[in-house]
C-alpha positions in Angstrom: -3.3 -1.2 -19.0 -5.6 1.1 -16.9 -4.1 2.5 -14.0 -5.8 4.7 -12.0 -5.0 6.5 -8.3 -7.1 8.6 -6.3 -6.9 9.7 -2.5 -10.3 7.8 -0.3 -11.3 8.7 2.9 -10.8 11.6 5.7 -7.1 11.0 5.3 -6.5 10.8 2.0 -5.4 7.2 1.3 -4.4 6.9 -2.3 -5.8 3.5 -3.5 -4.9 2.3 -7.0 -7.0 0.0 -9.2 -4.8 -1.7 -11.9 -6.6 -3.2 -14.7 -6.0 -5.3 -18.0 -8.5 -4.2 -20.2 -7.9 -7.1 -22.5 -8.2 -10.2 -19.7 -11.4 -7.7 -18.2 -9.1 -8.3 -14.6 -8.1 -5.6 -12.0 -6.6 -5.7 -8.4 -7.4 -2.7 -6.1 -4.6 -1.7 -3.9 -5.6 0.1 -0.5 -9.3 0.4 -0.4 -9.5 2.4 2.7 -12.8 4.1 2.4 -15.4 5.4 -0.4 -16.1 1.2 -1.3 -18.7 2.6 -3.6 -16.4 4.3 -5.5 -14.1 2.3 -6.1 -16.8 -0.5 -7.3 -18.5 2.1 -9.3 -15.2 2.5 -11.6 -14.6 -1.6 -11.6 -17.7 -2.0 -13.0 -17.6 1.5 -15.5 -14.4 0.1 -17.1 -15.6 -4.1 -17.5 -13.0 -5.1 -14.6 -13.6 -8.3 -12.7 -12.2 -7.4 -9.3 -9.5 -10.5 -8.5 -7.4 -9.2 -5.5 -7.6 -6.9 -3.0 -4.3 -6.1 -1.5 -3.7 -3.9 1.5 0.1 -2.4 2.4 -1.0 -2.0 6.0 -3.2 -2.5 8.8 -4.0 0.9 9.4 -7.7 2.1 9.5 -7.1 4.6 6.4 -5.9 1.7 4.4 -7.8 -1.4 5.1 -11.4 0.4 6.5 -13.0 -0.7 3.5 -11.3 -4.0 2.3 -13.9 -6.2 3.6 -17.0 -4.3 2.0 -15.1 -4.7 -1.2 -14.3 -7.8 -1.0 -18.2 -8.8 0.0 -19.2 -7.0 -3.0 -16.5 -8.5 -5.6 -14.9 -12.1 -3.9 -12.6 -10.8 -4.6 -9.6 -12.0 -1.6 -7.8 -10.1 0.8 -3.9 -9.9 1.2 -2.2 -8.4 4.0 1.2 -9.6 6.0 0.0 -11.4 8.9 2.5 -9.3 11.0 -0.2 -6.6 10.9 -3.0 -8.9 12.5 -2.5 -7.2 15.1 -3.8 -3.7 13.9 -6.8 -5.4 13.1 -7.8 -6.1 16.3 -6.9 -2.6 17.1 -9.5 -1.0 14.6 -11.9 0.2 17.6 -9.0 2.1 19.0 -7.5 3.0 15.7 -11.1 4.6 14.8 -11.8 6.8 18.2 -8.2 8.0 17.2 -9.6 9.5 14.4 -13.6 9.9 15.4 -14.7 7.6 13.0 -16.6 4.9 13.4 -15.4 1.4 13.5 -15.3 -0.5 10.0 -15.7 -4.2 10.1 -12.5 -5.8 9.4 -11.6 -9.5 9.1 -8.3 -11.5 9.0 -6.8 -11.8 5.5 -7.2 -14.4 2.5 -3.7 -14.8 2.3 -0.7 -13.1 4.2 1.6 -11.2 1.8 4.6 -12.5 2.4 8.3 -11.2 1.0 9.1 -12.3 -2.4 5.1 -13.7 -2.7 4.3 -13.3 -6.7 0.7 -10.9 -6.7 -1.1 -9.2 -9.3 -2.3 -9.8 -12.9 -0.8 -12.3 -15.3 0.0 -9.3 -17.2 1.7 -7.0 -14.6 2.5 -9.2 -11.6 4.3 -7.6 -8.4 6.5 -9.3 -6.0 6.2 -8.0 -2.7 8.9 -6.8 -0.7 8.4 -6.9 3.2 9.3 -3.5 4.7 8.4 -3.2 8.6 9.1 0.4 10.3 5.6 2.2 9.5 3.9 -0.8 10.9 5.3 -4.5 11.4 3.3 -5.7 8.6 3.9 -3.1 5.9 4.2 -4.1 2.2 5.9 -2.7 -0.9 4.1 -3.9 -4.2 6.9 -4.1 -7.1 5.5 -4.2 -10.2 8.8 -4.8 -12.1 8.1 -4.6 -15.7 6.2 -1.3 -15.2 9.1 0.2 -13.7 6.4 0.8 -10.4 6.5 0.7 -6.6 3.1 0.7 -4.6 4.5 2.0 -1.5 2.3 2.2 1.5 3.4 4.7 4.2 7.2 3.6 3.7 8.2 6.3 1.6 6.4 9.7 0.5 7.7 12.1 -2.1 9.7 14.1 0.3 9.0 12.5 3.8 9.0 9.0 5.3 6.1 7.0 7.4 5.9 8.2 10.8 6.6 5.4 13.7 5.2 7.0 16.9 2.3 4.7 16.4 1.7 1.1 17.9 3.7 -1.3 16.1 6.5 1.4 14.3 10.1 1.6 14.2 12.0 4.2 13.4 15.0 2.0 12.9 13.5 -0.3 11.1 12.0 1.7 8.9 15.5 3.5 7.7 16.5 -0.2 7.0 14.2 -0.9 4.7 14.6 1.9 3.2 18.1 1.8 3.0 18.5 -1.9 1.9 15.1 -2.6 -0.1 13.9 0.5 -1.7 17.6 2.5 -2.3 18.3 -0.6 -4.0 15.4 0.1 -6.6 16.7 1.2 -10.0 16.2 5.4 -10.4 13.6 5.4 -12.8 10.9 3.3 -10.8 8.0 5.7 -10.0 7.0 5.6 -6.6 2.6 5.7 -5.7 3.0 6.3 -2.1 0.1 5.7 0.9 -0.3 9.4 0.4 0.7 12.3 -1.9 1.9 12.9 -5.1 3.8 10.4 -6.8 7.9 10.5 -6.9 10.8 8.2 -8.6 13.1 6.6 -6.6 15.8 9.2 -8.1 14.3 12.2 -6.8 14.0 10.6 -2.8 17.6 9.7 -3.5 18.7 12.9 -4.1 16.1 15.5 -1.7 14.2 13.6 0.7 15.8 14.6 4.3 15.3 11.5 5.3 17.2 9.4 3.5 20.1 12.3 2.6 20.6 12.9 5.9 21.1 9.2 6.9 23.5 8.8 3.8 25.2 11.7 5.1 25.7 10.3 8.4 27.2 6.5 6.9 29.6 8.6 4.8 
């Protein structure tokens, strides 16, 4: 398996190729910027490019999916509940002074419980609004490995003060999909360094406090 994370773009995104170096197959997860990167690596290790899934409609996460995908054919997947931020990219961009990347509506919508991935290491998506209406977990179950947007950060949550967030909704997916999780799945978030389930458990404010409170 080749597994590889690094942070793209002004903000840091943290997009993740996963590869099976024996079917020559990858997927890239979050292409939000530096398309020529990412390529660059696909084509270094052998990897035929066969899905490009995004966890959200945010500029910093999709910005490049499009590029990639004109370059690879490889698809797109994002939930449809996040068509929306796509036709906020203008906006999103003079947000950030950047300029406006060409996006276009996804391939396929990833959809809760929708089976993604290689043959090898398939992921079942779990539907988590809050962050945005649209945002995606990717749970790669026999790796023990959660590709977690901007739900859940080692130490912090997704904020919700932008269009289309909910704080409320965002503690519930937490609380009901990702607590669920078994301790030892390693969480890649949107941003960061990478966690376990265990450690957010146990000394992310966030979600102590909340338990706190239900006690």
């Amino acid at each position: 398996m080749i597994l590889e994370t690094f942070p793209v773009g002004p903000l840091a995104c943290n997009c993740t190729i996963l590869g099976d170096e024996q079917a020559h197959e990858a997927i890239v997860i979050d292409p939000g910027d530096e398309v020529g990167r990412i390529h660059r690596r696909l084509t270094e290790q052998g990897l035929k490019l066969k899905q490009i899934l995004v966890t959200h409609g945010h500029i910093d996460h999709v910005g490049g999916a499009l590029k990639l995908k004109r370059l690879t054919g490889a698809p797109i997947f994002l939930n449809e509940n996040d068509l929306p931020q796509l036709k906020m990219m203008a906006m999103q961009a003079a947000w950030l002074g950047m300029a406006t990347p060409e996006t276009a509506a996804p391939d396929e919508s990833l959809t809760e419980g929708l089976r993604v991935g290689l043959e090898r290491y398939p992921a079942q998506v779990m539907h988590t609004p809050g962050h945005t209406q649209g945002s995606v977990c990717l749970h790669f179950v026999p790796l023990k490995l959660l590709i977690a947007g901007d739900t859940l950060f080692a130490g912090s949550i997704g904020r919700t003060d932008l269009p289309g967030g909910n704080f409320a909704q965002i503690m519930d997916s937490l609380h009901t999909r990702l607590l669920a999780l078994p301790n030892d799945t390693k969480v890649l978030p949107g941003h960061g360094s990478a966690t376990t389930i265990a450690e957010e458990r146990e000394n992310n404010p966030f979600l102590k406090g909340r338990a706190s409170q239900e006690l």
